[in-house]
C-alpha positions in Angstrom: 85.7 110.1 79.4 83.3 109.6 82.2 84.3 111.6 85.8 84.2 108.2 87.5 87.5 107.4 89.7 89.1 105.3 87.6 90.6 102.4 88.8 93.7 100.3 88.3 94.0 96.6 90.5 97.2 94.7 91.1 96.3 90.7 91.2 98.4 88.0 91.4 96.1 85.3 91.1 93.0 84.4 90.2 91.1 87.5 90.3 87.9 87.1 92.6 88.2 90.4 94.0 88.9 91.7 91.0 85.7 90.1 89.8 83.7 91.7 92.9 84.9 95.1 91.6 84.0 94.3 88.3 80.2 93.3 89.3 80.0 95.7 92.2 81.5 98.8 90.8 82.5 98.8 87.3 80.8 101.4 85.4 78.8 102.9 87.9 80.6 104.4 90.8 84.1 104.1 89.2 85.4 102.1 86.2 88.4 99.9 86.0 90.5 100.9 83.2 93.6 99.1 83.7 95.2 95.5 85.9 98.1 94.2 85.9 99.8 91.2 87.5 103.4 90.1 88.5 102.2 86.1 87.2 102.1 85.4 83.7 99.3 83.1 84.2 97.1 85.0 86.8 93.4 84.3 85.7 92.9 87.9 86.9 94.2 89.0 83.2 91.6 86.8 81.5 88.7 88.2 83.9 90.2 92.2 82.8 90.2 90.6 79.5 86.9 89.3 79.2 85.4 92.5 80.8 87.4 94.6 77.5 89.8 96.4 80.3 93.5 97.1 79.9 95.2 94.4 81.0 99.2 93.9 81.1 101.9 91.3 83.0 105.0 92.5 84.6 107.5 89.3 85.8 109.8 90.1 88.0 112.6 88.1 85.8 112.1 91.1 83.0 113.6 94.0 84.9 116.8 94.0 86.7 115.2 94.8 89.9 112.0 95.3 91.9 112.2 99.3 91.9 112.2 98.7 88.0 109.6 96.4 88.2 107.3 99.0 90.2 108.4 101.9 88.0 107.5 100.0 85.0 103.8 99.0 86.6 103.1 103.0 87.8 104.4 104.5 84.2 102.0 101.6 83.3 98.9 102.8 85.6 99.3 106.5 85.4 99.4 106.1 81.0 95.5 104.4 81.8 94.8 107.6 83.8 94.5 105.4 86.6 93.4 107.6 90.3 93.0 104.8 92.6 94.8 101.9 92.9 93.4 98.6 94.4 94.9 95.7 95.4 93.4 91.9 95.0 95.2 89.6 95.9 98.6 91.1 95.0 101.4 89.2 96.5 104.3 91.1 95.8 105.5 93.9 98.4 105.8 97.5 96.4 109.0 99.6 95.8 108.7 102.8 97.8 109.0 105.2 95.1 105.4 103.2 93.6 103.7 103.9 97.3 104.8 107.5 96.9 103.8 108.4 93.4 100.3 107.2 94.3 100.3 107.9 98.0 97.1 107.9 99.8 95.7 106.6 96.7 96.7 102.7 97.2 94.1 100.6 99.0 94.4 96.8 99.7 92.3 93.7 101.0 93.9 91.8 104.0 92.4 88.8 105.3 92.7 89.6 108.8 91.1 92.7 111.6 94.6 94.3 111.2 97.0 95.6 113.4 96.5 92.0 114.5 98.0 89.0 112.1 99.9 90.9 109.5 101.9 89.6 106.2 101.6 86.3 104.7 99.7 83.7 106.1 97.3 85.6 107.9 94.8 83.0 108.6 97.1 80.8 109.4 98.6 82.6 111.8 95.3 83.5 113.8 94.4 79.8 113.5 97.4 78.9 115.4 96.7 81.7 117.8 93.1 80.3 118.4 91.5 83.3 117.6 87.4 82.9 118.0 86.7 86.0 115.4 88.3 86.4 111.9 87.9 89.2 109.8 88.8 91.3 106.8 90.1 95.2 106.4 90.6 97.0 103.5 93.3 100.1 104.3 95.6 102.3 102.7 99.0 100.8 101.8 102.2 102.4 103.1 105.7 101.5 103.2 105.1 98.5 105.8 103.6 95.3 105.4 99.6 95.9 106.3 100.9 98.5 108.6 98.2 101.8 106.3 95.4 103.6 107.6 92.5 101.2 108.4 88.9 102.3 106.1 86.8 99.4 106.7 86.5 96.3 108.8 84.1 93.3 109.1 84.1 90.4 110.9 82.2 86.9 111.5 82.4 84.3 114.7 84.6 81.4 113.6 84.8 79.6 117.7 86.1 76.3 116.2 88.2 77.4 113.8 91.4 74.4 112.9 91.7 74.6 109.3 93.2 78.0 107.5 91.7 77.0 104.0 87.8 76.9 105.4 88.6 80.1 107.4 89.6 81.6 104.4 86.8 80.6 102.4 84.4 81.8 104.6 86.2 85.5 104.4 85.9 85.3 100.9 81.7 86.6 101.2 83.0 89.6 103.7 86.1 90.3 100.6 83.7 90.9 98.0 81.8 93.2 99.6 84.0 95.4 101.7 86.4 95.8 98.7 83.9 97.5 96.4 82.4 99.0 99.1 85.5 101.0 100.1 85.7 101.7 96.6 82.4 103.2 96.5 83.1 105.4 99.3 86.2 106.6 98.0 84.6 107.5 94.9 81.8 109.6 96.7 84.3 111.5 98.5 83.3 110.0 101.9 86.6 108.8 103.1 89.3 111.3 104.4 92.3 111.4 107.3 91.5 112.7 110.8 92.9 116.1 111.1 93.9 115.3 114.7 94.8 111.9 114.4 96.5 111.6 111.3 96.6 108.0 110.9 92.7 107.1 111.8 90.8 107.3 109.1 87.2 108.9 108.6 84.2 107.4 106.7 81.2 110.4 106.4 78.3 109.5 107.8 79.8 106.4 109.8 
């Protein structure tokens, strides 16, 4: 066993930010040793499977209820030895019990410069707002929807912006990057909480 944070991701679909991690990440700053995915048919499980990593499906219809679910998917993680847990394009809200076994230690990708446009729909919902700068931010997860600790941001001019589905495909670049690059810092030990401002969030050297 290497000393590298070891990673699990939560995907739901088809696994392009789990693919980022994998190119970006996997085996040199941290290594993902386990994904799993509410959807039966998620291509993320083929990409964990073609990359030889732990991969394992968890439909809601097999356990009575969500906190089941969750428990099920963290008894899952934690058997991998999992430290960090990513999500990529996960689209199922987590039990509160999950948040607090791995608190602090859940990180997601939102297509949006949060606090602004959160939940589903993100892009659509600045579109309709007419928003002239989209963006992406990785933060912590916590009991509300997009509501964690923000850890990185980036952002590109979009001035004519009308269709959701181009928006989002031009995030898509700024996904990739950020996602393994908050992972990276993470791993190094770079990222902590503000002692006087508990919920900002400081990157070393930033």
């Amino acid at each position: 066993m290497t000393d590298r944070l070891r990673i699990g991701v939560l995907a739901s679909g088809g696994g392009t930010n789990l693919q980022a991690l994998l190119d970006g990440v996997h085996g040199r700053e941290a290594d993902v040793v386990a994904v799993a995915s509410d959807k039966e048919d998620a291509a993320a499980l083929e990409r964990a499977r073609g990359a030889g990593v732990p991969a394992s499906v968890f439909p809601r219809g097999a356990y009575p209820d969500r906190a089941a679910r969750d428990a099920a998917i963290a008894h899952w993680l934690a058997v991998q030895g999992v430290e960090l847990v990513v999500l990529a394009g996960y689209m199922a809200i987590l039990d509160p019990a999950f948040i607090a076994r791995f608190a602090d230690r859940i990180i997601n990708v939102h297509p949006s410069l949060l606090p602004a446009f959160q939940g589903i729909a993100a892009v659509q919902q600045a579109v309709d707002y007419g928003v002239k700068v989209f963006g992406v931010t990785v933060h912590f997860v916590d009991e509300g929807v997009d509501t964690g600790s923000i850890i990185l941001q980036r952002a590109i001019e979009l001035p004519g912006a009308t269709d959701a589905a181009a928006v989002l495909e031009a995030l898509r670049p700024l996904e990739h990057a950020l996602l393994p690059e908050a992972v990276r810092l993470i791993a190094a030990g770079l990222v902590h909480r503000d002692p006087a401002h508990p919920r900002r969030i400081v990157v070393a050297g930033r």
